[in-house]
C-alpha positions as CSV (number, residue, x, y, z in Angstrom):
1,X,1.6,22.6,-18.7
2,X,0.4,25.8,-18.0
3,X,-3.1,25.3,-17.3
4,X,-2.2,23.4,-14.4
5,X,-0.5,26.0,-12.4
6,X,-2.2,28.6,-11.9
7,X,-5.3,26.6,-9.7
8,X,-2.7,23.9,-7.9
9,X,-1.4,26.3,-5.0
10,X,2.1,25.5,-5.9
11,X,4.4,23.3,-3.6
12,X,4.0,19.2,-4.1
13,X,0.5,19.7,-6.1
14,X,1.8,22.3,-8.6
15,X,4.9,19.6,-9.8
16,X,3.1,16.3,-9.5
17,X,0.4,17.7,-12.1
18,X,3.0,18.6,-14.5
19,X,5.7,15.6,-13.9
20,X,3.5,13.5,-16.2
21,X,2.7,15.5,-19.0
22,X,5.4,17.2,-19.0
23,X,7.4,14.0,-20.1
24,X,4.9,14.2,-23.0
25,X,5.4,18.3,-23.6
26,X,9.6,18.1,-23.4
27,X,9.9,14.8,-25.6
28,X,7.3,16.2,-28.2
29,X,7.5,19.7,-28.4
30,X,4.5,21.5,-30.5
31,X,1.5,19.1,-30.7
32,X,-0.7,18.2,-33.4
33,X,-4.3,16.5,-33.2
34,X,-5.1,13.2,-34.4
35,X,-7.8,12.4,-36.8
36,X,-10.2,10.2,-38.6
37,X,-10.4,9.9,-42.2
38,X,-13.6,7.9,-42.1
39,X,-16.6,9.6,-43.2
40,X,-20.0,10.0,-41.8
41,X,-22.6,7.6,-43.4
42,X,-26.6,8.1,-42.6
43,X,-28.5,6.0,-40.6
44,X,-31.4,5.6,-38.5
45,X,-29.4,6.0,-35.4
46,X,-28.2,9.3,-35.9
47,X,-29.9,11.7,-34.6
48,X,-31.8,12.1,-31.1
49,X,-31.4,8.6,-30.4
50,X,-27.7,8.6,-31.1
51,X,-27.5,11.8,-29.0
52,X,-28.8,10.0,-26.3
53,X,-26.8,6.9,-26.5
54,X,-23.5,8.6,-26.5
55,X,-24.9,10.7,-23.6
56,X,-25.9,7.5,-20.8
57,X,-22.9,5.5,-21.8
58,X,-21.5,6.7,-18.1
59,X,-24.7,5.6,-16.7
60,X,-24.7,2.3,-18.1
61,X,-21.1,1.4,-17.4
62,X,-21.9,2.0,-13.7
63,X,-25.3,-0.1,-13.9
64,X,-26.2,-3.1,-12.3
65,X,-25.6,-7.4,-13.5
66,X,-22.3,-9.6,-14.3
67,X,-21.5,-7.6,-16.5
68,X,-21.7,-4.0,-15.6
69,X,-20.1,-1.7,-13.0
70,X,-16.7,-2.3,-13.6
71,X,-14.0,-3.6,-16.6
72,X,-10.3,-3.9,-17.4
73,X,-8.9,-0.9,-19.1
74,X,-5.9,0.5,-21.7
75,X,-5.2,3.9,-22.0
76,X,-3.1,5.6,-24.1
77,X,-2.3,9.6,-24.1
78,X,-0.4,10.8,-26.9
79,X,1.0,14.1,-28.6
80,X,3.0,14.6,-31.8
81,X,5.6,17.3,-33.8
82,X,7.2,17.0,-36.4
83,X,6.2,13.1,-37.6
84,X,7.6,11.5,-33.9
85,X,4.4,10.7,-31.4
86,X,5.1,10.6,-27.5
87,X,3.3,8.5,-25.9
88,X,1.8,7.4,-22.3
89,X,0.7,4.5,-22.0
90,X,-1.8,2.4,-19.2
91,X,-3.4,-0.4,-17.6
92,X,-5.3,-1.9,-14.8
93,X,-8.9,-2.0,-13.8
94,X,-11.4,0.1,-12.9
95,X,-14.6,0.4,-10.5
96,X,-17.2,2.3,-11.8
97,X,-19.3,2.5,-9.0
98,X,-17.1,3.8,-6.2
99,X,-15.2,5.8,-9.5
100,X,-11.9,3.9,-8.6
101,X,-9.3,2.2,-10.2
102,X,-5.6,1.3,-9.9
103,X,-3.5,1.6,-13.1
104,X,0.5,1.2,-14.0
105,X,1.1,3.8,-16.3
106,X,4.6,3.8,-18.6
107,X,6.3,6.9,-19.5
108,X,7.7,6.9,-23.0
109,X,11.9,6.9,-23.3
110,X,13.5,10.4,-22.9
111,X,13.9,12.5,-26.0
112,X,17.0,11.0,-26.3
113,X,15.9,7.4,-26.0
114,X,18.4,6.2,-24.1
115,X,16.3,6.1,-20.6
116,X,13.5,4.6,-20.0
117,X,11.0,6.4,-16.7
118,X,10.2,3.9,-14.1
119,X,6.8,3.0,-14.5
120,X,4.0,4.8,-12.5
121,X,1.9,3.5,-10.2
122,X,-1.7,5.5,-9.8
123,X,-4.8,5.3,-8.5
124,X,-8.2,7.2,-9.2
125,X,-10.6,8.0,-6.7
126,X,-13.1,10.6,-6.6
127,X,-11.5,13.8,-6.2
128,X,-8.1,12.1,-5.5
129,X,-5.5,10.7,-7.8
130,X,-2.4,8.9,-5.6
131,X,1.1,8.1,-7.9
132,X,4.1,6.2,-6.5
133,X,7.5,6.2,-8.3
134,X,6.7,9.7,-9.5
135,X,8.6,12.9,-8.9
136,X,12.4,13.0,-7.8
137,X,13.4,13.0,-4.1
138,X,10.2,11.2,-3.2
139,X,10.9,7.7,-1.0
140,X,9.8,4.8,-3.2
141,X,7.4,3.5,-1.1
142,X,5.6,7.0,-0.6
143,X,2.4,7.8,-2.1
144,X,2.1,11.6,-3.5
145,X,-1.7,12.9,-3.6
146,X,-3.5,15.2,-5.8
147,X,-7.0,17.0,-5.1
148,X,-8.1,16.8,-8.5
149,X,-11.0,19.6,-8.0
150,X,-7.7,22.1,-7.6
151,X,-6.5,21.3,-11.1
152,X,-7.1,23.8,-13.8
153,X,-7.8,20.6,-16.2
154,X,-9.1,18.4,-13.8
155,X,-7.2,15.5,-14.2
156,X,-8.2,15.2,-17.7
157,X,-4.6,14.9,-18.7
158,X,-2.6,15.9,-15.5
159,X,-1.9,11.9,-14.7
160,X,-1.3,10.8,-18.3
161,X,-4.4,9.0,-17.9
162,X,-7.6,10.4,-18.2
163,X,-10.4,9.0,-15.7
164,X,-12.3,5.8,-17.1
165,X,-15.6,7.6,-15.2
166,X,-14.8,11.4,-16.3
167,X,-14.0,9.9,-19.7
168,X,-17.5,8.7,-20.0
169,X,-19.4,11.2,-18.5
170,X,-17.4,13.7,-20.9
171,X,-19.7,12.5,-23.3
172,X,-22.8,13.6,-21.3
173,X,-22.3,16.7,-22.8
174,X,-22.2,15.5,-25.8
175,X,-23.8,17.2,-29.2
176,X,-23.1,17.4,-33.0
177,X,-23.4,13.4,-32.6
178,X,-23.2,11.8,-36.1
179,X,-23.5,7.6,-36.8
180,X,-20.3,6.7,-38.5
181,X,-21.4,2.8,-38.8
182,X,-20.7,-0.6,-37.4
183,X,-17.3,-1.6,-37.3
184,X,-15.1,-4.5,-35.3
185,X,-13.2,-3.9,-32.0
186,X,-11.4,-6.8,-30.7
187,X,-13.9,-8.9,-32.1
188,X,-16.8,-7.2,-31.1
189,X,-19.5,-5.2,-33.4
190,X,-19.6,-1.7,-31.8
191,X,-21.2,1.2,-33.5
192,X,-19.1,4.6,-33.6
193,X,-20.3,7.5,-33.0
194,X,-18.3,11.2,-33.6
195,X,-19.2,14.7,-32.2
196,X,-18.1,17.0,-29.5
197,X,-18.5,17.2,-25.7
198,X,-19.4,20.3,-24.2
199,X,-17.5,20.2,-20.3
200,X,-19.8,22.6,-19.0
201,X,-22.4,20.7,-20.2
202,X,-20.9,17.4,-18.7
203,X,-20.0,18.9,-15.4
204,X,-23.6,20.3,-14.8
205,X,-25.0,16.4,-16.3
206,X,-22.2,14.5,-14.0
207,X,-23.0,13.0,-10.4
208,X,-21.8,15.3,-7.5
209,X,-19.4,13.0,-7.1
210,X,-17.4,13.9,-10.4
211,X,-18.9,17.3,-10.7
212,X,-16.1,19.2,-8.7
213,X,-13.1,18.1,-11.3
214,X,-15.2,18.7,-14.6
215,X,-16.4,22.0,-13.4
216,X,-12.5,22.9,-13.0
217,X,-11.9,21.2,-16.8
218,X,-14.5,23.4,-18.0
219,X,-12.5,26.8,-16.6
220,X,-9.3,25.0,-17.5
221,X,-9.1,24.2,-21.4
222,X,-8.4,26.6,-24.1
223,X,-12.2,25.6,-25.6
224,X,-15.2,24.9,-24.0
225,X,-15.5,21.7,-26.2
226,X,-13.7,18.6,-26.8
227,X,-13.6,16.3,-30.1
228,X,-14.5,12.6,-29.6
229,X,-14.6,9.5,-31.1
230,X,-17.3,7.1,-29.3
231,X,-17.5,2.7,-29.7
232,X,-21.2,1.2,-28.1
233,X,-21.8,-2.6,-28.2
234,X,-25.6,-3.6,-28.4
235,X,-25.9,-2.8,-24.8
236,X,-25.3,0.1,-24.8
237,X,-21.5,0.2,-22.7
238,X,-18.5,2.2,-23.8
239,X,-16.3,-0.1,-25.4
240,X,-13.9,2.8,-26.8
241,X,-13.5,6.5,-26.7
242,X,-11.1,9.0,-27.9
243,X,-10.7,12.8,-26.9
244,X,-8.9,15.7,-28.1
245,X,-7.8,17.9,-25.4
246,X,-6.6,21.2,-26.7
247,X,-4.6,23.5,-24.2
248,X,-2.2,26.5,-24.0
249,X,1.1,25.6,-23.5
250,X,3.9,29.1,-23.1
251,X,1.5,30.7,-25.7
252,X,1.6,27.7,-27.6
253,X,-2.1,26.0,-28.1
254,X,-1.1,21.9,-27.8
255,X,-3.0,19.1,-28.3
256,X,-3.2,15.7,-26.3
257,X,-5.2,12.9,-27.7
258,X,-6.4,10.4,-24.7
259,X,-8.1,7.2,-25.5
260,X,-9.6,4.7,-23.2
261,X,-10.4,1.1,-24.3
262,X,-12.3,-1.0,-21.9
263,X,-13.0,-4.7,-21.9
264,X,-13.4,-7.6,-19.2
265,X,-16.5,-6.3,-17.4
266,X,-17.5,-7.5,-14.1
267,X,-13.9,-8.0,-13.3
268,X,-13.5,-7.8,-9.6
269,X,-11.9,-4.5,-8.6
270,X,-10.6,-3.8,-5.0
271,X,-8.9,-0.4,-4.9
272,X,-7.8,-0.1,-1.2
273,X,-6.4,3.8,-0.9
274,X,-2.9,4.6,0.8
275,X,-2.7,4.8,4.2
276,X,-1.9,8.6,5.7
277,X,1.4,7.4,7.0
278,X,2.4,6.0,3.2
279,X,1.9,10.2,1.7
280,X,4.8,12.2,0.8
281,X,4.1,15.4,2.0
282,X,7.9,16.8,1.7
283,X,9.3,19.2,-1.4
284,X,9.7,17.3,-4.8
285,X,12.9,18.3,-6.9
286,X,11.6,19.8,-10.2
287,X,14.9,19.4,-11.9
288,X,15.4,15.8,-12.0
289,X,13.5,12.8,-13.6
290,X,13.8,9.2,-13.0
């Protein structure tokens, strides 16, 4: 992935951000976007007020009660050619108050489909993501570390999972919000909202916290703006939300469609990073996989 080389200063960084996606670019060649046949329908919360929902759905995940501040979550991170989709899929749960979480993320079966990866362990943290059982020649109980602010794309897509938090507070940015309706979601009534984020926007909007990785997105991408697909319950929280990451690839412009689904909330998250002894530091073989 291309946009992740040029701003990783080579060595361990520059092959752990690819060794994820590039599962997804190798297996799938050429990428094409997903989309939503659904049309828009009017309603009284389109408009300023839907604006404005979409945009403090970060906020109100990371606000206070039972059931607030953190949530169990599902991600998925796919790309297509040619009628076969690849793709990555994750779970785990998520804090988002200290914006850290602890996922095991599966890599789909070689092009071939006769291997299967070993599934990846990661955790988020602010500015940080950690993976174990990623990248050949790295001991398998040895933690590799990535500054996220140093990513062209800011871990958007790097880890084959895009940050619960920075998935959120994409939508910060967000304008050219239209009310689809009410529909069901795992047996809750959310209300779907569809428009496009503006990263600049989001970076300047996001906590300083989150600011560093979302200003290096907003550099990264091939457009400033990113597609979504939003879900709110009647409080307000992100229950859903699907993005459409477009990139240049060898000349090639690929798409990556991410989507986070989050349930569970209040779930008790403890996130404990590595230990400096547990990193990998040493050379990681680019020509291998496991």
């Amino acid at each position: 992935m291309v946009v992740q080389q040029h701003r990783s200063g080579g060595g361990t960084r520059a092959v752990c951000a690819l060794a994820v996606m590039g599962v997804m670019v190798a297996a799938a060649g050429c990428a094409g976007g997903g989309g939503s046949g659904d049309g828009a329908v009017a309603d009284e919360r389109s408009g300023a007020a839907g604006v404005e929902a979409v945009r403090r759905s970060a906020a109100v995940l990371a606000g206070r009660g039972a059931e607030a501040g953190s949530a169990e979550v599902v991600t998925s991170m796919e790309t297509a050619a040619g009628g076969t989709r690849v793709t990555i899929r994750g779970k785990g749960t998520y804090d988002f108050r200290t914006r850290s979480g602890r996922l095991k993320v599966v890599l789909p079966q070689d092009a071939t489909g006769e291997d299967e990866h070993r599934p990846i362990t990661e955790i988020l943290a602010p500015g940080a993501l950690y993976m174990m059982n990623r990248g050949a020649g790295v001991p398998a109980d040895k933690w590799v570390r990535i500054d996220t602010t140093a990513l062209a794309d800011g871990n958007l897509v790097t880890g084959g999972v895009t940050d619960p938090m920075a998935a959120a507070e994409l939508l910060g940015g967000a304008r050219a919000v239209t009310y689809v309706g009410e529909t069901d979601l795992a047996g809750v009534t959310v209300r779907h909202y569809r428009g496009v984020a503006d990263i600049g926007r989001a970076a300047r909007r996001a906590p300083a916290g989150s600011r560093g990785a979302l200003t290096a997105a907003a550099k990264g991408f091939r457009t400033h703006t990113v597609p979504f697909d939003a879900y709110l319950d009647e409080r307000g929280r992100l229950r859903k939300v699907r993005h459409r990451f477009s990139f240049a690839n060898e000349g090639q412009v690929r798409e990556v469609v991410s989507t986070t689904l989050l349930y569970g909330f209040g779930v008790a998250v403890s996130v404990p990073l590595p230990d400096a002894r547990d990193l990998y530091t040493g050379k990681i073989d680019q020509g291998r996989r496991e």
